[in-house]
C-alpha positions as CSV (number, residue, x, y, z in Angstrom):
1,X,-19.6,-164.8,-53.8
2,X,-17.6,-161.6,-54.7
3,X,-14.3,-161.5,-55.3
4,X,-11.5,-160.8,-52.7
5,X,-10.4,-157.0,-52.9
6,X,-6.9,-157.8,-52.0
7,X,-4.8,-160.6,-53.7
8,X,-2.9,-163.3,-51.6
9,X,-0.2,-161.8,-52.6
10,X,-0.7,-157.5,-52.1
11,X,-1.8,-158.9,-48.6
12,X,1.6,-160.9,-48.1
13,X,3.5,-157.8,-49.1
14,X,1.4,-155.7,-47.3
15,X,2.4,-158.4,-44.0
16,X,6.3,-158.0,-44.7
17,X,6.4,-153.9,-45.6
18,X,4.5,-153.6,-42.0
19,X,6.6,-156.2,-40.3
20,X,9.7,-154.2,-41.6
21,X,7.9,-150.8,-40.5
22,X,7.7,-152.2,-37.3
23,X,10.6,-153.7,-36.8
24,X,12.2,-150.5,-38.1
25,X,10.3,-148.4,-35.7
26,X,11.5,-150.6,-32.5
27,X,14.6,-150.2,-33.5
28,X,14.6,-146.6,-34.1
29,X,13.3,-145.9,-30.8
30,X,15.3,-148.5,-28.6
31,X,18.3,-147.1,-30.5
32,X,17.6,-143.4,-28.9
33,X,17.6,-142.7,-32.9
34,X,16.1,-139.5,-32.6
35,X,18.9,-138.1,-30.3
36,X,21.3,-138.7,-33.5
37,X,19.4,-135.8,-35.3
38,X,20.9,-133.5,-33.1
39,X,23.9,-131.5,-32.7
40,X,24.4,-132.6,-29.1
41,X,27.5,-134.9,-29.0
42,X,26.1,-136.7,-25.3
43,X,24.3,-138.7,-28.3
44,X,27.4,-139.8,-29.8
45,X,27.7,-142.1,-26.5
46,X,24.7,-143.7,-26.1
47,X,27.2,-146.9,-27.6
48,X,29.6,-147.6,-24.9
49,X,32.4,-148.1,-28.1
50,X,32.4,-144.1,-28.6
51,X,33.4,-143.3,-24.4
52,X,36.4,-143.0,-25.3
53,X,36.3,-140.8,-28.3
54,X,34.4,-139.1,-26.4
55,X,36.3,-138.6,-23.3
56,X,39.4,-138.1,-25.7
57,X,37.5,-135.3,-27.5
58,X,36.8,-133.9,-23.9
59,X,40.4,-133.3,-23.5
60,X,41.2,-131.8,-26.9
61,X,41.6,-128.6,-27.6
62,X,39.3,-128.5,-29.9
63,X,36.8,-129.2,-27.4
64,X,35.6,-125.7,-26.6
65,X,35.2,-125.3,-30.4
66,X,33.6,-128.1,-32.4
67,X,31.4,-130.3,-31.3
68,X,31.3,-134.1,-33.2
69,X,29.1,-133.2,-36.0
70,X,31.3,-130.0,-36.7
71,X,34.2,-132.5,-37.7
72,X,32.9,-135.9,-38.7
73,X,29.9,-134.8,-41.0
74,X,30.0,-132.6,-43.8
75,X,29.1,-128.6,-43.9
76,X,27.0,-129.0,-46.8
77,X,23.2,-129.5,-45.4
78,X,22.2,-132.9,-47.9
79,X,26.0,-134.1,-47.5
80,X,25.4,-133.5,-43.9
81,X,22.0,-135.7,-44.3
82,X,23.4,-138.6,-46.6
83,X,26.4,-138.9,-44.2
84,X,24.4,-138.9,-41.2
85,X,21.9,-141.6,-42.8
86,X,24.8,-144.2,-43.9
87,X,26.8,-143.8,-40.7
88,X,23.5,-144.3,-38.9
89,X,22.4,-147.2,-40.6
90,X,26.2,-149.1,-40.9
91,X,27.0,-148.4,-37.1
92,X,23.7,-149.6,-36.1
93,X,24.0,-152.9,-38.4
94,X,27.9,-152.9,-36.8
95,X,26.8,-152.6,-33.1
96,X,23.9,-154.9,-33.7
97,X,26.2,-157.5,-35.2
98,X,29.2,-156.8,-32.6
99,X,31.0,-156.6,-35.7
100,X,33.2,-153.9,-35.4
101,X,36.5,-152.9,-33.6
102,X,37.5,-151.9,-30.6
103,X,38.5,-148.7,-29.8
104,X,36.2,-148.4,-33.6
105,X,38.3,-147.3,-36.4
106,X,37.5,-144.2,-38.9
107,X,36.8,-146.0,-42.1
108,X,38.3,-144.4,-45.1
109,X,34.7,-142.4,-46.2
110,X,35.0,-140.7,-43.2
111,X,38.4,-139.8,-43.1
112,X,37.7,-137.8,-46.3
113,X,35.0,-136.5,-44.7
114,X,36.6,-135.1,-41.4
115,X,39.5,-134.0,-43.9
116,X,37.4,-131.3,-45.8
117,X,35.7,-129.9,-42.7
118,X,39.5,-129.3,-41.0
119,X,40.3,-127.3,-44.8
120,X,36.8,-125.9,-44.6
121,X,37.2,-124.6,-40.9
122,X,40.6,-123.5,-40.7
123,X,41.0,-122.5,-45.2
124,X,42.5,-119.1,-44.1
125,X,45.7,-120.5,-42.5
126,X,45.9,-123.8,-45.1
127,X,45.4,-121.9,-48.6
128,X,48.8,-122.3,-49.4
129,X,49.1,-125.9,-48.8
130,X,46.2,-127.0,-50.8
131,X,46.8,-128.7,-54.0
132,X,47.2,-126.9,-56.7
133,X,44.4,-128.6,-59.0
134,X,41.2,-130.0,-57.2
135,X,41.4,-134.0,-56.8
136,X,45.3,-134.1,-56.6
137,X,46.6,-136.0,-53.0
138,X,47.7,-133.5,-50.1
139,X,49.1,-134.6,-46.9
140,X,46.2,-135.2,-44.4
141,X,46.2,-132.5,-41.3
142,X,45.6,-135.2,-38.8
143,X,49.3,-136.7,-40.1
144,X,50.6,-133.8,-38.0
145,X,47.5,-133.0,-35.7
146,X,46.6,-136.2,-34.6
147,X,45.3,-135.4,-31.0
148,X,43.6,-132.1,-32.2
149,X,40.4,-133.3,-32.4
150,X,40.5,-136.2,-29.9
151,X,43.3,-136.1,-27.5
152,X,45.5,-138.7,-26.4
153,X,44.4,-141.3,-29.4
């Protein structure tokens, strides 16, 4: 009799890495995640917590000008990537869990995020307000333009 080519145990990891695959690739697909890779913010409501950020962004005036990744993701393309991922993967854990509130709430990462790209976007008219050395505290714009980006919030 010849020995087994795989151990109990390769053949037990192999069961739990395809379970996870799997499971992973259900979820993916019953969560529309392929609509999240693109620019079109429609996507950003396929969770019925975002309506009304997104009818709030509908009435902005920024509207016509930015769409949600323009704001809430960085310019950089990995930044853009990473951010994506980890707000992918801790909304999906939130939604799944119900764990989150409602209306949701910008956690601090993001507000850092959606920070740069208003500096980023509109540098020409804010040069003189920026801190003189990088990494020292400035006032954030959405302390003064609170509804520029969603309306009414």
């Amino acid at each position: 009799m010849s020995k087994p080519r795989f151990s109990k145990g390769m053949l037990a990891l192999a069961l739990v890495v395809g379970m996870f695959a799997g499971l992973g690739t259900f979820t993916f697909g019953y969560g529309k995640g392929a609509s999240y890779m693109s620019n079109n913010p429609q996507t950003c409501v396929n969770c019925h917590a975002m309506q009304g950020h997104m009818d709030s962004w509908q009435q902005s005036s920024h509207h016509h000008v930015a769409v949600c990744n323009d704001c809430h993701l960085p310019h950089h393309p990995i930044g853009k990537w990473i951010t994506k991922a980890d707000n992918g993967f801790f909304h999906s854990l939130a939604f799944t869990l119900g764990n989150y509130k409602d209306p949701i709430q910008i956690k601090p990462r993001n507000k850092r995020v959606t920070q740069s790209t208003c500096v980023s976007c509109h540098q020409d008219f804010v040069h003189s307000m920026l801190p003189a050395e990088t990494g020292q505290d400035m006032q954030q714009c959405v302390h003064c333009h609170s509804s520029v980006g969603h309306a009414q919030r």
